[in-house]
N, C-alpha and C positions, 0 to 999 in steps of 0.2 A: 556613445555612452549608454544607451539603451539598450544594446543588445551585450553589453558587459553586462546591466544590471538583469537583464533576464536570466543569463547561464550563470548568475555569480553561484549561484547556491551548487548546481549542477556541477560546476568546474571547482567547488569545492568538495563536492561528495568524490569526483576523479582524484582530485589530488590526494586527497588522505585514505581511499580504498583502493586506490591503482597506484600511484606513483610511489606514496608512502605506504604500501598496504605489506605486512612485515611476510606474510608469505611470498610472496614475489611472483605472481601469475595476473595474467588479464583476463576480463571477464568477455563475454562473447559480442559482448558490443562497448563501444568508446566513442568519444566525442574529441574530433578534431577543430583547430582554428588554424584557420590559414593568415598570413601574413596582413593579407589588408585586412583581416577583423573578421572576414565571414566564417561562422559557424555551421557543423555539419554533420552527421552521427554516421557510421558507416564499421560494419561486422568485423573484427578483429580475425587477419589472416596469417599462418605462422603455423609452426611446428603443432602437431597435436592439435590442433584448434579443437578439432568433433569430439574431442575425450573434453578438453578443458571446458567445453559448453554444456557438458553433463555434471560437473563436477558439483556446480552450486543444486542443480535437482538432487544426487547422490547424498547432498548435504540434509536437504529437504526430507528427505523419506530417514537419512536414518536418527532423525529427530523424531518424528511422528511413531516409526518403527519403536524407539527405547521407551519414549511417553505412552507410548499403548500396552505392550508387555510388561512394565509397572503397574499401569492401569487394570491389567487382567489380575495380577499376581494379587495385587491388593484388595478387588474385588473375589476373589478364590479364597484368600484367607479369611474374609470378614463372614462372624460367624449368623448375623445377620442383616437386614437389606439397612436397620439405622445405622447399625456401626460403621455398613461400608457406606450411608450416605453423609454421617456425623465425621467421617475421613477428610480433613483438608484436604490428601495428596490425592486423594482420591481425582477432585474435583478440578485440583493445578495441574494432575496432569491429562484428563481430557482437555481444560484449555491447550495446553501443548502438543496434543494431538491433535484437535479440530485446528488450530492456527498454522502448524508445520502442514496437516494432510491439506487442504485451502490453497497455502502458499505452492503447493507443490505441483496443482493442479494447474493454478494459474499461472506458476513460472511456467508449464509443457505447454501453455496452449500458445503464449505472448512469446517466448524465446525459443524452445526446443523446435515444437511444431511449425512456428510463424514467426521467427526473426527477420524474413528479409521482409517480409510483408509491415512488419513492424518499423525495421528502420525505413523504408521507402514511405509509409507515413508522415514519419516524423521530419523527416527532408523537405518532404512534400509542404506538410505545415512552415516550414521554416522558410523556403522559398515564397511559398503564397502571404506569408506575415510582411515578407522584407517587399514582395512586388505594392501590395495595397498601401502600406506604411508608407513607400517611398511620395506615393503622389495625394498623402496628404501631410505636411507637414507638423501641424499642431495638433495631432492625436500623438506626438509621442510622449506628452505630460501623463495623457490618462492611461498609456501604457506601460509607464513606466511606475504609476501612482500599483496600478494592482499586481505588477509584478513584485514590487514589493511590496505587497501586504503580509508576504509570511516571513521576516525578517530575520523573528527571534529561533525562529527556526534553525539558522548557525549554530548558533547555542547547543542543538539536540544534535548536528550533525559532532563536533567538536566532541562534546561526552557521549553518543557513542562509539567516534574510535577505540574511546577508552574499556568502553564498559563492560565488551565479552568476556575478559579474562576476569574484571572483578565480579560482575555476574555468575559466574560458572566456579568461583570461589565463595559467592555469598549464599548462594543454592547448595553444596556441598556442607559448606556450617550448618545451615538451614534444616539439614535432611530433607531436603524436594529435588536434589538432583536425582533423576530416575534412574540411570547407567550405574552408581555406586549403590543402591536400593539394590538391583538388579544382581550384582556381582556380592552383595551379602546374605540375600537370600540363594543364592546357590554354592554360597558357601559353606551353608548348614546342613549341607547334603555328605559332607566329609566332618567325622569326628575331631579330626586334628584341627580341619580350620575352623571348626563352631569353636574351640578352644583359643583359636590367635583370635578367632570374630570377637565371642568373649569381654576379650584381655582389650582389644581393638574399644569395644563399646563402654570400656571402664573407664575412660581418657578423660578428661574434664573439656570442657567448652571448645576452651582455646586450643586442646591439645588437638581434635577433630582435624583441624587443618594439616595436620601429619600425612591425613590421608594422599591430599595430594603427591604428599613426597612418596611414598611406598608405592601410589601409583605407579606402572611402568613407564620409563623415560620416553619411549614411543607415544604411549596411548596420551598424555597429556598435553602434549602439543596439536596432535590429532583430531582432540574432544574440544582444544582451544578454538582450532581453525574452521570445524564447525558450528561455533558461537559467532566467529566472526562471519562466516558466510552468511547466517541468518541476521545478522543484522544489517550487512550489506543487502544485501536482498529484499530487507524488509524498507531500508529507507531509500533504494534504485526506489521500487514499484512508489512509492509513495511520493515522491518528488519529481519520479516521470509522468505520473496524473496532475500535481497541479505545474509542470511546465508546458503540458500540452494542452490543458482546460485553460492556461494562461494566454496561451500564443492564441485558442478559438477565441479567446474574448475577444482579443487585440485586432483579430480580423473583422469579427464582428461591428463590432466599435468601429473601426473603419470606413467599413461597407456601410454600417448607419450614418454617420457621419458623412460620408460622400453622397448619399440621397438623400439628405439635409439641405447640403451646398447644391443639392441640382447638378453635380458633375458626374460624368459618365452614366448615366441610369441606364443603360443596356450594360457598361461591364461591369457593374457590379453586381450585376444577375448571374453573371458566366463565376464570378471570383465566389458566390454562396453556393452554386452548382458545386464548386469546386471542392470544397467544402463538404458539400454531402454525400457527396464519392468517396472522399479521404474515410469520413465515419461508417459509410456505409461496406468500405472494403474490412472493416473490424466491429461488425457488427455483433456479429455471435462472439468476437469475443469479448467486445464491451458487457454484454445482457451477462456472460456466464462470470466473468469479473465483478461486476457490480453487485449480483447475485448473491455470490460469494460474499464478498467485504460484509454486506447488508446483514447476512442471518449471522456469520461465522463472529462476527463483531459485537452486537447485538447480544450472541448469547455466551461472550468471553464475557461482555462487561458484567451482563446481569450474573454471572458464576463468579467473578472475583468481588462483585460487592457482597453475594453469596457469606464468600470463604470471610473476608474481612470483619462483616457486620455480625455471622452468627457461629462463624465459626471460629473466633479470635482467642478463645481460651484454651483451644483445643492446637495450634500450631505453635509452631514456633515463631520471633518479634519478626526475623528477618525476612521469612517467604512471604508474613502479611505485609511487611511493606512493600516488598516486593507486588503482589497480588493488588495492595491499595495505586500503586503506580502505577499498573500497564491499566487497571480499571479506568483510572481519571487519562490516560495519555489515548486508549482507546476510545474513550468519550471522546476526546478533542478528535480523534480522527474521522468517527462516523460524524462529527458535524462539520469538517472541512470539503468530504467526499461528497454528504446533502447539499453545503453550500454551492460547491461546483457544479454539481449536475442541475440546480435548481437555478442559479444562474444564467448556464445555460441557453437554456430551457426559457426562461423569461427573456435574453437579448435577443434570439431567436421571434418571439413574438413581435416585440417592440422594433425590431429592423423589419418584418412583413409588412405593420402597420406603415411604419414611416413610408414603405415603397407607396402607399397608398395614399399620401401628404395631397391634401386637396392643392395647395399652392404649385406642385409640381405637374400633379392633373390636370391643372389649369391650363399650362401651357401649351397641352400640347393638341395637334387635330384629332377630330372624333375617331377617323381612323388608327393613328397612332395609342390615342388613348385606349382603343379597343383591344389590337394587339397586345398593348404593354398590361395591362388588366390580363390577359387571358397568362399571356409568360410569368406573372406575379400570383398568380392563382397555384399555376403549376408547381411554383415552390415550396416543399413540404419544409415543416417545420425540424430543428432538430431537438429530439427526443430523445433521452437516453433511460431508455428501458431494460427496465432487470426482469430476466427472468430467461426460460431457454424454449425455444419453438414455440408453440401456442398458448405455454403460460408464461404466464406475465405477474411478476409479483406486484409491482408498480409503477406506473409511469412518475420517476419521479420529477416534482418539478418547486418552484420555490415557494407556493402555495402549501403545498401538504409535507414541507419538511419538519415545520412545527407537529405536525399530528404525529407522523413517524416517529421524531424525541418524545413527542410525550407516551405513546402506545408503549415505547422499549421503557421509559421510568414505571410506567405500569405494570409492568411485565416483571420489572425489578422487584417493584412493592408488591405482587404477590406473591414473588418468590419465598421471598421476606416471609410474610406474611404466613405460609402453605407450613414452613418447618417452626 
C-alpha cells in the first residue's frame, strides 16, 4: 500500500501525459511496475528515441525564442524607456522568456546531457528506500504520512491536462500571445495586409477568437502541442523533486529510527554513505537547478505582482488573471522547493546527532566507541547548495527559509514602491 501511495501522483502524471496524452509519443523516460508491485524508472527505447528526446527542449526554446522577439519588438517600438516600462506584455513576456530559457537549461543538463545518470539515481533511491524500509516495519505510517502531504495536488495535475489549449485560447483574446503579436506586426509591412490587419482589428471581443480559425490548420495544433509540452515539463520536474526529497526523507527517517532501536549501527552508516553518493553523483546539477528555480522564481513572482498591482488598468482582465495566478501558484512553489531542501537539511542534522545517542555510546567498549565516533564524524552532512563552483548563493536550510520569503516580499514591496 505505500509504495502505491508514493508513485500515486507520479503514475497519475504517466497516465494522463503518456497513456492518454492526445499527441501520441513518449517522453524520454517512464515508469514501469512489475507484477508483484515493484516500481522502477528506466529510458524509453524505440524508433527515433534521440529525435523524440529533443523534442520537449525544441519545445522549450521556441517558447523563449517567440517571448523574446515580442519582447524586442515591443521594446523597439516604445518611444520611451516609461512606455516600454508602463507595457504589461512588455513585462509577461520576459516572464516567458526567463521561465521557458531556465526550463530549457535545466531540462539539457537532467535529461539531454544526463538521463542515464539521472534515472540510475532514481532506481538507486528506490532500491535503497525499499532495502531500509523492509527491516523496520513501523516507519511505514510516517512514510506514508509525508508522502501524502501534497494531496491536493491531483487537483493541479487533472486541470492541467486541460488547460493548454484553453490557456493558449485565453492569451489570444487577451492579446499576450507573443506568436500572433509577432505575425501582426509583420504584417504591416505589406499594404494589403495592414488593410485585412485593419478589418482583422475592427472585430469586437468575442469575434478576436476568429483568429484562431484563419490561423493555418497546421500551425494550430503545432502551437497547441507546445503548450502542452510545457506544461508536461513543467509538472515532470516539479513532482520528480518532491518524489525524490520524498523517498530521501523516508530513508532518512529510517536510518534515524534504526539508531533509535540500537539496530544495526554500522549499517546504517553504509545505507547514509549511500546516500551521499547518490547526491553527490548530481551535484552540479542540483546547485545549478536549485539556482535557477531560486532567482528565475523569485523574479517571475515579484514581475507578475508587478503587472497585476500597478499595472492593472493598463491590460487587459484576462492576462491579469492570468499573471495574478502563475504569481500566487509560483509563490506556493518557491515554498514547497525551501521546504524540501530545508527539511532536508535539518533530518540530516537530527539523524548525526541521534548516531551520537549517549544510551547507545553506552553500550559500547572504549575501543568500539572510538571507532564508531571517528566513522560518525566522517559523515558529512547533506546540504543542498545553490549556487555554481565557488559561488554559492545559499546554503539553504530550514532556519533561513523564513528570511529568504521574507527578503523576496521585500523585493516585491519595493518594486511596488520604485514605479
Amino acid at each position: 500500500m505505500k509504495r502505491e501511495i508514493n508513485y500515486e501522483r507520479t503514475k497519475l502524471l504517466q497516465c494522463l501525459f503518456v497513456t492518454y496524452y492526445p499527441f501520441g509519443y513518449k517522453p524520454p523516460v517512464q515508469i514501469i511496475t512489475e507484477k508483484n508491485g515493484l516500481v522502477f524508472i528506466q529510458t524509453t527505447r524505440g524508433k527515433f528515441a534521440k529525435f523524440f528526446s529533443l523534442v520537449s527542449i525544441l519545445c522549450l526554446s521556441v517558447a523563449w525564442f517567440f517571448c523574446g522577439i515580442a519582447l524586442v519588438i515591443v521594446a523597439s517600438e516604445s518611444e520611451t524607456y516609461y512606455k516600454m516600462a508602463s507595457n504589461p506584455q512588455v513585462w509577461t513576456w520576459f516572464v516567458g522568456t526567463l521561465l521557458a530559457l531556465c526550463g530549457t537549461i535545466a531540462y539539457k543538463v537532467w535529461i539531454v546531457d544526463g538521463v542515464d545518470a539521472s534515472v540510475k539515481m532514481a532506481n538507486e533511491l528506490i532500491s535503497l528506500e525499499r532495502e531500509v524500509v523492509t527491516e523496520l516495519p513501523n516507519i511505514h505510517q510516517t512514510c506514508e504520512s509525508s508522502s501524502s502531504r501534497f494531496q491536493p495536488s491531483n487537483w493541479l495535475i487533472f486541470i492541467s491536462y486541460f488547460t493548454p489549449p484553453i490557456l493558449l485560447i485565453s492569451a489570444i483574446i487577451a492579446g499576450g500571445e507573443p506568436f500572433i503579436f509577432i505575425v501582426k506586426h509583420f504584417l504591416k509591412l505589406d499594404p494589403i495586409c495592414n488593410l485585412i490587419n485593419k478589418t482583422w482589428s475592427r472585430l469586437p471581443t468575442y469575434g478576436k477568437a476568429f483568429q484562431i480559425i484563419v490561423t493555418p490548420i497546421i500551425l494550430w495544433p503545432t502551437y497547441n502541442f507546445v503548450m502542452y509540452e510545457l506544461v508536461r515539463i513543467m509538472l515532470f520536474c516539479f513532482f520528480a523533486a518532491v518524489n525524490v526529497a520524498g523517498k530521501t526523507f523516508c530513508i532518512l527517517e529510517s536510518l534515524q529510527k534504526r539508531v533509535l532501536h540500537k539496530n544495526g549501527v554500522f549499517l546504517h552508516k553504509q545505507c547514509y554513505s549511500r546516500v551521499r553518493i547518490i547526491s553527490q553523483s548530481v551535484d552540479s546539477a542540483v546547485k545549478l537547478s536549485v539556482l535557477l528555480m531560486i532567482t528565475s522564481l523569485a523574479m517571475i513572482i515579484s514581475t507578475s505582482a508587478f503587472i497585476v498591482i500597478r499595472l492593472h488598468g493598463q491590460y487587459s482582465t484576462g492576462m491579469l488573471v492570468i499573471d495574478g495566478i502563475g504569481a500566487v501558484g509560483f509563490l506556493f512553489l518557491v515554498d514547497v522547493l525551501l521546504t524540501l531542501c530545508g527539511r532536508c537539511d535539518s533530518m540530516c542534522r537530527n539523524y548525526l546527532r541521534c548516531c551520537k545517542n549517549p544510551e547507545l555510546l553506552g553500550e559500547m567498549s572504549r575501543q568500539e566507541r572510538k571507532v564508531y565516533l571517528r566513522e560518525v564524524e566522517s559523515l558529512p552532512k547533506l546540504i543542498v547548495a545553490a549556487g555554481l563552483g565557488q559561488f554559492r548563493l545559499t546554503n539553504i536550510t530550514k532556519d533561513n527559509k523564513a528570511i529568504l520569503l521574507f527578503y523576496l516580499g521585500e523585493h516585491i514591496v519595493n518594486v511596488l514602491i520604485a514605479f
